[in-house]
C-alpha positions as YAML, in Angstrom:
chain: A
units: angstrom
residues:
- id: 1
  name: UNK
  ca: [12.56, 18.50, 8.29]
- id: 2
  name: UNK
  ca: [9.22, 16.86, 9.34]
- id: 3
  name: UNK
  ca: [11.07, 13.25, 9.33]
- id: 4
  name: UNK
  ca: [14.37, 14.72, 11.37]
- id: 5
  name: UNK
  ca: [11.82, 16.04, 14.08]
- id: 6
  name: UNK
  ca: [10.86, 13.46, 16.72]
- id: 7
  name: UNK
  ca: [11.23, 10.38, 13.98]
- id: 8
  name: UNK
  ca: [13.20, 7.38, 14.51]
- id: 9
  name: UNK
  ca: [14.14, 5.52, 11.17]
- id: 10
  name: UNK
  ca: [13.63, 1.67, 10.41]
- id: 11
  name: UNK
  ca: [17.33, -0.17, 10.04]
- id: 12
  name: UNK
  ca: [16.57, -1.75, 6.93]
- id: 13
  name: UNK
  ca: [19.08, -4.29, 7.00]
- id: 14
  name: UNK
  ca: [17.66, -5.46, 10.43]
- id: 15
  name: UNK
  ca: [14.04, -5.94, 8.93]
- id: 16
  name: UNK
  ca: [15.24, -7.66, 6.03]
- id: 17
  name: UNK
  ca: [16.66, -10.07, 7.81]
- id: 18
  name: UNK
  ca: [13.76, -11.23, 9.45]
- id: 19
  name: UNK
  ca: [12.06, -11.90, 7.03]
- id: 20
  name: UNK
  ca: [10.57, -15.45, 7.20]
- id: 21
  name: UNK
  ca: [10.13, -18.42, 4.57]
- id: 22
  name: UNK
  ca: [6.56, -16.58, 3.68]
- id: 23
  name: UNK
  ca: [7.89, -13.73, 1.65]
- id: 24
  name: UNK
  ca: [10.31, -16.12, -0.37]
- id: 25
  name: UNK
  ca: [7.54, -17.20, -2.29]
- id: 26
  name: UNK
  ca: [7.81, -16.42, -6.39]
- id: 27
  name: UNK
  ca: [5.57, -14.36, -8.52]
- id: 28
  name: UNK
  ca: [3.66, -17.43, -9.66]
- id: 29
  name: UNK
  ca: [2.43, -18.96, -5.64]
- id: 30
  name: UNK
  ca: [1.46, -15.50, -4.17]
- id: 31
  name: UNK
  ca: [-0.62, -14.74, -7.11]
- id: 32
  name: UNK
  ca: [-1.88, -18.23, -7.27]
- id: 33
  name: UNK
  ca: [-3.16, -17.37, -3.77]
- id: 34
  name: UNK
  ca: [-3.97, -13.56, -4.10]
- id: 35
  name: UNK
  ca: [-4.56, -12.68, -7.96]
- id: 36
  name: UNK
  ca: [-4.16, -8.91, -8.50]
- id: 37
  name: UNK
  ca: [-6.14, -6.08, -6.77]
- id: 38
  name: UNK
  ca: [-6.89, -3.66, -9.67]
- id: 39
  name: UNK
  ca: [-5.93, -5.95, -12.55]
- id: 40
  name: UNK
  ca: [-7.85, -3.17, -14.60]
- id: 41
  name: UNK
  ca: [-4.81, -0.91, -14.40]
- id: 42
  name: UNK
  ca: [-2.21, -3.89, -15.40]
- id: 43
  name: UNK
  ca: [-4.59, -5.01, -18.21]
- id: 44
  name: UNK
  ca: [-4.67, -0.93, -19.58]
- id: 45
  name: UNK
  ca: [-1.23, -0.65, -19.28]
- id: 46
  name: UNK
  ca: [-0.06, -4.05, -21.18]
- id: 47
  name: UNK
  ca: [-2.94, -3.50, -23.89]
- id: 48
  name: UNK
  ca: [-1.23, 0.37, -24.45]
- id: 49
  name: UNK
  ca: [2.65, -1.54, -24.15]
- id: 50
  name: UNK
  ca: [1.43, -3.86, -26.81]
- id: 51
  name: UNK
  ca: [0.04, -1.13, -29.21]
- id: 52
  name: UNK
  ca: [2.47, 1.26, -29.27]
- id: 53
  name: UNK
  ca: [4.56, -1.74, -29.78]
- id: 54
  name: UNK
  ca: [3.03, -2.57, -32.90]
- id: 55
  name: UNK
  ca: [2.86, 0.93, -34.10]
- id: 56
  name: UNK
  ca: [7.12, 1.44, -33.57]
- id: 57
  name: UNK
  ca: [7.34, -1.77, -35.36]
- id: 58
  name: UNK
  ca: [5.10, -0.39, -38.17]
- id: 59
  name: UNK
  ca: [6.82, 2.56, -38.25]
- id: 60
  name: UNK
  ca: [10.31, 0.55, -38.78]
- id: 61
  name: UNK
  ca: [8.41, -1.40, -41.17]
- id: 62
  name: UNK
  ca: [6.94, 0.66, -43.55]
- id: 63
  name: UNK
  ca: [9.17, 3.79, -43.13]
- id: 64
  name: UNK
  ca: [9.64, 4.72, -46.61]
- id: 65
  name: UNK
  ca: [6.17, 4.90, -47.61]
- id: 66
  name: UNK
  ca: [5.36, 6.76, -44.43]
- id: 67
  name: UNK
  ca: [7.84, 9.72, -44.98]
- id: 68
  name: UNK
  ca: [6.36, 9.66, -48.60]
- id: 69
  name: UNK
  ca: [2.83, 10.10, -47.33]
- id: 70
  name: UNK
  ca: [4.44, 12.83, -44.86]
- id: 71
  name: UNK
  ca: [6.28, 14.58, -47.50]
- id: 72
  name: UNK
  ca: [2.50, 15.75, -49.41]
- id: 73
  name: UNK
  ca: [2.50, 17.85, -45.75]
- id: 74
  name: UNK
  ca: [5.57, 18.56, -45.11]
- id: 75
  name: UNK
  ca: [7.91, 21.30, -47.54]
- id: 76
  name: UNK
  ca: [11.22, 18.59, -48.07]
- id: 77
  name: UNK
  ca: [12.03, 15.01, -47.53]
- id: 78
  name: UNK
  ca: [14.19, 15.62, -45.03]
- id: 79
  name: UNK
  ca: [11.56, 16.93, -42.77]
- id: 80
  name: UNK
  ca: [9.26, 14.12, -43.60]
- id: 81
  name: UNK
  ca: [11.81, 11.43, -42.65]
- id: 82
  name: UNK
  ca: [13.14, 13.77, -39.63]
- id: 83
  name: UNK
  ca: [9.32, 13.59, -38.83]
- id: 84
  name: UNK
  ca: [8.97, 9.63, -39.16]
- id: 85
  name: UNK
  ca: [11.92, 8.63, -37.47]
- id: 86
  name: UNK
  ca: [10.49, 11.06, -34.77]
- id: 87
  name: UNK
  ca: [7.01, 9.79, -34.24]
- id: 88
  name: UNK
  ca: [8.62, 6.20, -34.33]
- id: 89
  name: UNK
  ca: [11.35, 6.93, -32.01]
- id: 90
  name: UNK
  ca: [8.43, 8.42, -29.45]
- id: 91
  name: UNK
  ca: [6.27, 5.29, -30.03]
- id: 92
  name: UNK
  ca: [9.43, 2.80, -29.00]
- id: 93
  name: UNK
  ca: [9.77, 4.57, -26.07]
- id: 94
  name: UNK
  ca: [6.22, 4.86, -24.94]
- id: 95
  name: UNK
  ca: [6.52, 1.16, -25.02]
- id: 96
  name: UNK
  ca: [8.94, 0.30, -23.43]
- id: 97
  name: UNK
  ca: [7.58, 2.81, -20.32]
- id: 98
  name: UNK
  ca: [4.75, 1.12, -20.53]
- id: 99
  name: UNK
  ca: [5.86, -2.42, -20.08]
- id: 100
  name: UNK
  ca: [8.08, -0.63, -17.13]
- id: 101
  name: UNK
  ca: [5.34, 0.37, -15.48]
- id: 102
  name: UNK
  ca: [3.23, -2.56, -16.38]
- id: 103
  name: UNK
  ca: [6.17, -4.36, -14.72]
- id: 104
  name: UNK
  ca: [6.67, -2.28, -11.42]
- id: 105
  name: UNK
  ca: [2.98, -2.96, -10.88]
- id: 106
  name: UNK
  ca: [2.40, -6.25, -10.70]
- id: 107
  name: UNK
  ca: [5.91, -6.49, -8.69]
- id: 108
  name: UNK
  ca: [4.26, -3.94, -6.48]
- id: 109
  name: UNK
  ca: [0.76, -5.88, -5.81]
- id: 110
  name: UNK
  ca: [2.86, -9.41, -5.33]
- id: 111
  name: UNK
  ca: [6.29, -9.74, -4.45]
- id: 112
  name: UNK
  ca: [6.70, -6.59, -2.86]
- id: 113
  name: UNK
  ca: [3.60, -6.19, -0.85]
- id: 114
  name: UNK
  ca: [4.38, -9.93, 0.08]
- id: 115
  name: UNK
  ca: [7.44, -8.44, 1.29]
- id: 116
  name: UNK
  ca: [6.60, -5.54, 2.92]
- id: 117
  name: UNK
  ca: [3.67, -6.91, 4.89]
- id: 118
  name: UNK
  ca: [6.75, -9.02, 6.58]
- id: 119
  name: UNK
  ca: [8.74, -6.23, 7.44]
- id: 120
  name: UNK
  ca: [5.49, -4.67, 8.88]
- id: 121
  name: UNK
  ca: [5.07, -8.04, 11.23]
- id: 122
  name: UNK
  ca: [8.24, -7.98, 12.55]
- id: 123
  name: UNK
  ca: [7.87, -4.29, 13.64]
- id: 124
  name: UNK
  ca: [5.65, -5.82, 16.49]
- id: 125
  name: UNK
  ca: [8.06, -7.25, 19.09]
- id: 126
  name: UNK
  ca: [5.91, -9.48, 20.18]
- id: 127
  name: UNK
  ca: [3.12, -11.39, 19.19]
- id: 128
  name: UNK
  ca: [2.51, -13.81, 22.02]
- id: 129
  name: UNK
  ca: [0.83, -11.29, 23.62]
- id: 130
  name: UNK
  ca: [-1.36, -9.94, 21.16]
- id: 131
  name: UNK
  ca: [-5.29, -10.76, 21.28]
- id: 132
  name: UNK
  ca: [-6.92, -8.33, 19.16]
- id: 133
  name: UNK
  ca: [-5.27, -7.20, 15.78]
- id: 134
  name: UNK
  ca: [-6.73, -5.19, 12.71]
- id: 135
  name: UNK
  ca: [-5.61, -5.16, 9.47]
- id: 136
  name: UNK
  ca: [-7.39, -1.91, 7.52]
- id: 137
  name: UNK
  ca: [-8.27, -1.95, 3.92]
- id: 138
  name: UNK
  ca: [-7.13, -5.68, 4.53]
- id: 139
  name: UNK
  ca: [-8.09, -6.26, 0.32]
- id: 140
  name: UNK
  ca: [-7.40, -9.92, -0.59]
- id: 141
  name: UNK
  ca: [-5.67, -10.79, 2.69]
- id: 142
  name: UNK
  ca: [-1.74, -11.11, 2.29]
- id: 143
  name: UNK
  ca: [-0.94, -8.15, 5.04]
- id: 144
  name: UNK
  ca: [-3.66, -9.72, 6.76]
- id: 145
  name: UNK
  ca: [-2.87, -13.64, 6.76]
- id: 146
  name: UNK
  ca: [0.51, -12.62, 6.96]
- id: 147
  name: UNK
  ca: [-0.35, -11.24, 10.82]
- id: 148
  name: UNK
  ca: [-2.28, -14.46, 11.11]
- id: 149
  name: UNK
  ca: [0.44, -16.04, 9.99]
- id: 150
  name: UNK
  ca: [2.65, -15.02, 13.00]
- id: 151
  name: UNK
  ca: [-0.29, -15.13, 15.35]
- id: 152
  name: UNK
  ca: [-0.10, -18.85, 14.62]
- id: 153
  name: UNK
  ca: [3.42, -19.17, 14.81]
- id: 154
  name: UNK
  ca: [3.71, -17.64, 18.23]
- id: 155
  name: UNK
  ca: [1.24, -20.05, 19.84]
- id: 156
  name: UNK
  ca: [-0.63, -16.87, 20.47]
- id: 157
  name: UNK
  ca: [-4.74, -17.37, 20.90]
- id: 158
  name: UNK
  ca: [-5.44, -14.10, 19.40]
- id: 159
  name: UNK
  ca: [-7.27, -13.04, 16.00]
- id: 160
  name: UNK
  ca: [-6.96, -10.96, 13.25]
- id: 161
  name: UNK
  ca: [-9.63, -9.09, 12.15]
- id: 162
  name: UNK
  ca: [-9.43, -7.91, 8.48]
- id: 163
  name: UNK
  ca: [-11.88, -4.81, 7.76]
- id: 164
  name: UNK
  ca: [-12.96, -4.15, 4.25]
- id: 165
  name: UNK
  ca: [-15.03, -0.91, 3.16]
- id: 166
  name: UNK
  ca: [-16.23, -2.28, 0.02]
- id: 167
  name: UNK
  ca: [-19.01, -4.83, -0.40]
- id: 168
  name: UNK
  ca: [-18.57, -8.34, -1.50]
- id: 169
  name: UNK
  ca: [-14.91, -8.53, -0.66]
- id: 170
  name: UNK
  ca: [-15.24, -10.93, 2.79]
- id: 171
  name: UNK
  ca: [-15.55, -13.88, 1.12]
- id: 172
  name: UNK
  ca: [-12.19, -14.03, -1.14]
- id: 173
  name: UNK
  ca: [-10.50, -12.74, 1.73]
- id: 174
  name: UNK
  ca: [-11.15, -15.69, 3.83]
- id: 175
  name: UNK
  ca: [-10.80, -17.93, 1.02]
- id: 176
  name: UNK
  ca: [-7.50, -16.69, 0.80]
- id: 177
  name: UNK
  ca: [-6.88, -17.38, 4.50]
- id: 178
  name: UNK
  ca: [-8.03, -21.12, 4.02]
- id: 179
  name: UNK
  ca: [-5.87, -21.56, 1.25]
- id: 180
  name: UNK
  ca: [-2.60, -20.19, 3.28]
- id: 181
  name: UNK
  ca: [-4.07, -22.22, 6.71]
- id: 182
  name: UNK
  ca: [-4.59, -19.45, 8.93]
- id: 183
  name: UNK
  ca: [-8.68, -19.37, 8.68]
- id: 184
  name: UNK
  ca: [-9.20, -20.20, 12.39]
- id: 185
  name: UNK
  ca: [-7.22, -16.30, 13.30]
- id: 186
  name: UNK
  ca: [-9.16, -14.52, 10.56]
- id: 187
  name: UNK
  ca: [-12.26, -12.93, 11.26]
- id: 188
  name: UNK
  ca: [-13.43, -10.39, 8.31]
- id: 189
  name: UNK
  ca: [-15.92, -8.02, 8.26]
- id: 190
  name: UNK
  ca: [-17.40, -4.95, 6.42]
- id: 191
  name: UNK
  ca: [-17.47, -1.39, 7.84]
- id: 192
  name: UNK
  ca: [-16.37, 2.72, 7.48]
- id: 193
  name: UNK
  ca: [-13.08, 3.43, 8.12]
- id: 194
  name: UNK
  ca: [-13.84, 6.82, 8.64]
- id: 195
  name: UNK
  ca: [-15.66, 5.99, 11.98]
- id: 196
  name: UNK
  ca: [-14.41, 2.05, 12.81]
- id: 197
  name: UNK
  ca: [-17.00, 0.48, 13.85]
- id: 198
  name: UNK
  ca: [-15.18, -0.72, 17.00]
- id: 199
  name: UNK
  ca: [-14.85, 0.62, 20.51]
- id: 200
  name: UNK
  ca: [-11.90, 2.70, 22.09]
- id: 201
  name: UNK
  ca: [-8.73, 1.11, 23.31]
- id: 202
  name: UNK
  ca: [-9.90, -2.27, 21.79]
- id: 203
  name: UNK
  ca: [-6.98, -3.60, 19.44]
- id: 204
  name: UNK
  ca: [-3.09, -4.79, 20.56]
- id: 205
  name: UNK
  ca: [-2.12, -4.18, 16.92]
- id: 206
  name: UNK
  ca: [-3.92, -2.03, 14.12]
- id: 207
  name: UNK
  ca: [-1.85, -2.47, 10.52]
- id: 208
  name: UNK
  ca: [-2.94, -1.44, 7.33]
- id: 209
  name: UNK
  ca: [-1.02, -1.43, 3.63]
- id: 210
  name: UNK
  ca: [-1.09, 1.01, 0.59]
- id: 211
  name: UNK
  ca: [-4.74, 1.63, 1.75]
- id: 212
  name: UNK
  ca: [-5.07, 5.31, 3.73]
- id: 213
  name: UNK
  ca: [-3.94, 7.24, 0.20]
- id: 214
  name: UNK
  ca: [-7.06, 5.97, -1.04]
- id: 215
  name: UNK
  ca: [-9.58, 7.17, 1.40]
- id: 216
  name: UNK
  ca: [-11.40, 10.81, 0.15]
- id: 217
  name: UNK
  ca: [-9.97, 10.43, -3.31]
- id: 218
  name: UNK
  ca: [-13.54, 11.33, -5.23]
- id: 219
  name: UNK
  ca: [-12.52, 14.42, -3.66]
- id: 220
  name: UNK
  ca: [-9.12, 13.96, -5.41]
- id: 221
  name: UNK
  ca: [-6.21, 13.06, -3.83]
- id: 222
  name: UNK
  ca: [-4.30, 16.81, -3.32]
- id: 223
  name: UNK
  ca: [-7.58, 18.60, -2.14]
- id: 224
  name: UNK
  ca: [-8.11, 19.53, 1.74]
- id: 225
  name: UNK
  ca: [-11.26, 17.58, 1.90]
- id: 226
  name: UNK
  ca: [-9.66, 14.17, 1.07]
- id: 227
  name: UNK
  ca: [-6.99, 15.32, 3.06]
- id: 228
  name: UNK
  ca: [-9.01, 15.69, 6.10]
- id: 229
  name: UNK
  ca: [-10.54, 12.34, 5.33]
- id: 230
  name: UNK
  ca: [-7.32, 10.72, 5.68]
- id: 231
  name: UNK
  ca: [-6.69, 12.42, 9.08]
- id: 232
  name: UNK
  ca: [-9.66, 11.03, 10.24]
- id: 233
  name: UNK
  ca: [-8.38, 7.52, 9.33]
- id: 234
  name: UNK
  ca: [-5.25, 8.20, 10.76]
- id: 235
  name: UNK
  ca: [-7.20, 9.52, 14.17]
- id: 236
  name: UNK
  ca: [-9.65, 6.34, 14.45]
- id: 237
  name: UNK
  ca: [-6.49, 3.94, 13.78]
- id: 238
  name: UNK
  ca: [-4.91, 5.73, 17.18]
- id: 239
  name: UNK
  ca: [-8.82, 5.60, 18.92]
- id: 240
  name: UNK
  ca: [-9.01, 1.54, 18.41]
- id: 241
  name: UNK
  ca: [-6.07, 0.93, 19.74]
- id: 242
  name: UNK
  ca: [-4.95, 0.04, 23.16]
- id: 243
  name: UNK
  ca: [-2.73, 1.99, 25.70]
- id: 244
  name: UNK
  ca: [0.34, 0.51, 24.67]
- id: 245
  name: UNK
  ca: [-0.79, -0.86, 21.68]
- id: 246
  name: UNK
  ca: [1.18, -0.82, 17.98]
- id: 247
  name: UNK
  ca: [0.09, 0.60, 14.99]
- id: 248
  name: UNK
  ca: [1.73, 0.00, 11.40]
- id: 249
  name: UNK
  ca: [1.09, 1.55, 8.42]
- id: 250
  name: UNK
  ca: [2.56, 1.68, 4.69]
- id: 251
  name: UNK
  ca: [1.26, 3.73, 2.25]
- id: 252
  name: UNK
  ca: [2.09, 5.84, -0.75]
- id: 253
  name: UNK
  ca: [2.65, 9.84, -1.26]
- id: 254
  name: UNK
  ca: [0.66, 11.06, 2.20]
- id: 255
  name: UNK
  ca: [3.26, 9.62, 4.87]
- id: 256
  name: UNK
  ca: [4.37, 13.42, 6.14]
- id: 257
  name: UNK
  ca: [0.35, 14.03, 6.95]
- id: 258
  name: UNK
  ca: [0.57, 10.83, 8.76]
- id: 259
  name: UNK
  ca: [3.39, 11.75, 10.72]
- id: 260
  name: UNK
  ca: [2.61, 15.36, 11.50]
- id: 261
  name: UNK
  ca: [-1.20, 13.99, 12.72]
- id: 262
  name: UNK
  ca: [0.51, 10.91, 14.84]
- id: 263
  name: UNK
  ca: [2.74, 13.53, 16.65]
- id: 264
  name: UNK
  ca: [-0.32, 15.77, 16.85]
- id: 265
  name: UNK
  ca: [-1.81, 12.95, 18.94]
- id: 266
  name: UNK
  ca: [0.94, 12.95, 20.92]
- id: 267
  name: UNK
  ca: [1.47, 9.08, 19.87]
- id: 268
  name: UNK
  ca: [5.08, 7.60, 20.90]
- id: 269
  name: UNK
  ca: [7.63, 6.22, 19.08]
- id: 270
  name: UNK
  ca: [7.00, 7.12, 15.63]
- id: 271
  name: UNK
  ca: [9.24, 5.31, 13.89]
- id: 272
  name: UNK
  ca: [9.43, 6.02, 9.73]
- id: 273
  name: UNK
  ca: [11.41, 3.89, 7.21]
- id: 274
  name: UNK
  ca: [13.32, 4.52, 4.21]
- id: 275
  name: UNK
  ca: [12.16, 5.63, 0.89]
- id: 276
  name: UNK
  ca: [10.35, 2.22, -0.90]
- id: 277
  name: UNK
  ca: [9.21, 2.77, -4.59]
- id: 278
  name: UNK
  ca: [6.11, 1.11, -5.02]
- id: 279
  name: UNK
  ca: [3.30, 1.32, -7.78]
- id: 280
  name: UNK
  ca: [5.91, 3.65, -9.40]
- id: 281
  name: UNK
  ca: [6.36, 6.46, -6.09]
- id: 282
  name: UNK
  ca: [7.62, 6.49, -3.40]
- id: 283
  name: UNK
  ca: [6.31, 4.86, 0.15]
- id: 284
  name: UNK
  ca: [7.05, 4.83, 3.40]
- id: 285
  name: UNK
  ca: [6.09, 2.37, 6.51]
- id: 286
  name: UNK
  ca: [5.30, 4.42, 9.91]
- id: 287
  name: UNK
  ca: [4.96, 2.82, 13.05]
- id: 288
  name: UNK
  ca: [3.84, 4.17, 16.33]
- id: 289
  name: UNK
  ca: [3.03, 3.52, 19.84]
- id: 290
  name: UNK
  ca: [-0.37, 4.70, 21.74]
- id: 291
  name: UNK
  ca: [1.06, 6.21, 25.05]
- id: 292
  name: UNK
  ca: [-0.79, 4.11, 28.22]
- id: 293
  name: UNK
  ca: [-3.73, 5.90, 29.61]
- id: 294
  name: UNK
  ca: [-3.07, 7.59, 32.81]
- id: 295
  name: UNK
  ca: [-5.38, 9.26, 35.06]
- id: 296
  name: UNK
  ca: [-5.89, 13.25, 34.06]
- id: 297
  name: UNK
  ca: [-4.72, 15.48, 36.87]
- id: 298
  name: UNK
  ca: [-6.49, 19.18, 37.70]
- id: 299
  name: UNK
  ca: [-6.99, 21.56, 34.40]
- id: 300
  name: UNK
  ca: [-5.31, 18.39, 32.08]
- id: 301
  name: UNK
  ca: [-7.50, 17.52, 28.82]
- id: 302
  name: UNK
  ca: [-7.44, 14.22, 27.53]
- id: 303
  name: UNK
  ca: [-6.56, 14.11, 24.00]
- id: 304
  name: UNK
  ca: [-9.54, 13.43, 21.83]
- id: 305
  name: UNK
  ca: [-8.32, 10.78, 19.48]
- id: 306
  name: UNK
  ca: [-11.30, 11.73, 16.58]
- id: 307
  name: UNK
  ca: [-10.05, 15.03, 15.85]
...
């Protein structure tokens, strides 16, 4: 019901076919560029594929002696080999769910993203007149060279600014941007993106990829706290931006908070698109419009875009 109320919904075929040359690029030249954000999770999952690999092959291998060692435990042969085949069975499949999902990640963090932060550009309709963008949670830099990207193609004289809360970070990001020639639109900086350390009505465009879900989750992700931290994102994203101004976000499992916040806000055009599965659930993009200011009449309050 929440996406039915007030929610327009991407044409996917339309976006697609926008795409540019940029996000026809293989596995093997955005990673050359970009490596892997959280390679820690691709490295556990391949080291688990590989072992229970090796134990379904031991299990095939040495399944006679194995339902004899079973049988000192178990009352008949049948149940030992019943047993055997069972545990080996289990072990195949863990396997081959873990290379899955070893598989679905990395085409998440490259080719996909790659993809998506397109589709997120050409929600803009136009970049010519953009001078201020941020990209939040902007990571290694492909949403964010990829607005730098069209800054450049445009002719625009704008800039990208790419805001990172973690330390050390600002440096790979830009060497990222010199690598993909768009350093001279890239600015990068540290800061909270619980209170943006920018003023009101400051950006044209404020974009930000499978970064918001994050935010609050030492307080885990399903709790009210993180859930309130994630509002607060959502609140300072609107606060930056311009009257007038375009925000787009994609992120995983939280997009109905977004949506319910944006329209709390009284933001315009909230546009939502389809189902993507990424990073093995489900994500959306949302895209919205600040309304332009306009001057409060007698008894009006002006919306308070913090809450």
């Amino acid at each position: 019901m929440l996406f039915r109320q007030k929610v327009a919904i991407f044409e996917a075929g339309s976006n697609m076919g926008k795409r540019s040359s940029s996000a026809s690029k293989d596995w093997a030249q955005i990673y050359a560029v970009y490596g892997v954000d959280q390679w820690q999770t691709l490295l556990f999952l391949l080291s688990h594929a590989f072992l229970f690999s090796l134990l379904s092959l031991l299990f095939l291998l040495y399944f006679d002696p194995v339902c004899g060692y079973l049988e000192a435990f178990l009352s008949s042969p049948g149940g030992a080999r019943y047993a055997a085949g069972f545990a080996g069975a289990v072990t195949a499949i863990s396997a081959v769910c873990l290379f899955f999902a070893a598989a679905n990640f990395l085409y998440s963090a490259l080719p996909l993203h790659q993809e998506m932060a397109q589709r997120m550009v050409n929600a803009v309709s136009d970049w010519s007149a953009v001078r201020n963008a941020l990209d939040l949670g902007c990571g290694r830099g492909l949403l964010l060279n990829a607005v730098a990207t069209q800054l450049k193609k445009t002719g625009s004289s704008g800039r990208v600014v790419g805001l990172a809360p973690g330390k050390g970070t600002t440096l790979s990001t830009l060497r990222t941007a010199k690598m993909e020639g768009v350093h001279e639109y890239v600015t990068c900086r540290e800061g909270d993106v619980r209170s943006l350390p920018f003023p009101d009505n400051y950006f044209d465009v404020v974009t930000s990829a499978v970064f918001v879900h994050k935010v609050g989750k030492e307080h885990g992700h399903r709790t009210v706290e993180a859930a309130a931290e994630r509002m607060r994102v959502v609140g300072e994203l609107v606060r930056v931006l311009k009257p007038g101004g375009v925000g787009v976000v994609w992120d995983l499992l939280h997009v109905p908070e977004y949506v319910r916040k944006l329209q709390e806000l009284k933001v315009e055009d909230v546009r939502v698109s389809e189902r993507v599965t990424a990073f093995m659930v489900g994500s959306h993009v949302v895209s919205f419009r600040k309304p332009s200011q306009h001057v409060a009449g007698p008894g009006e309050v002006r919306l308070d875009w913090r809450c």
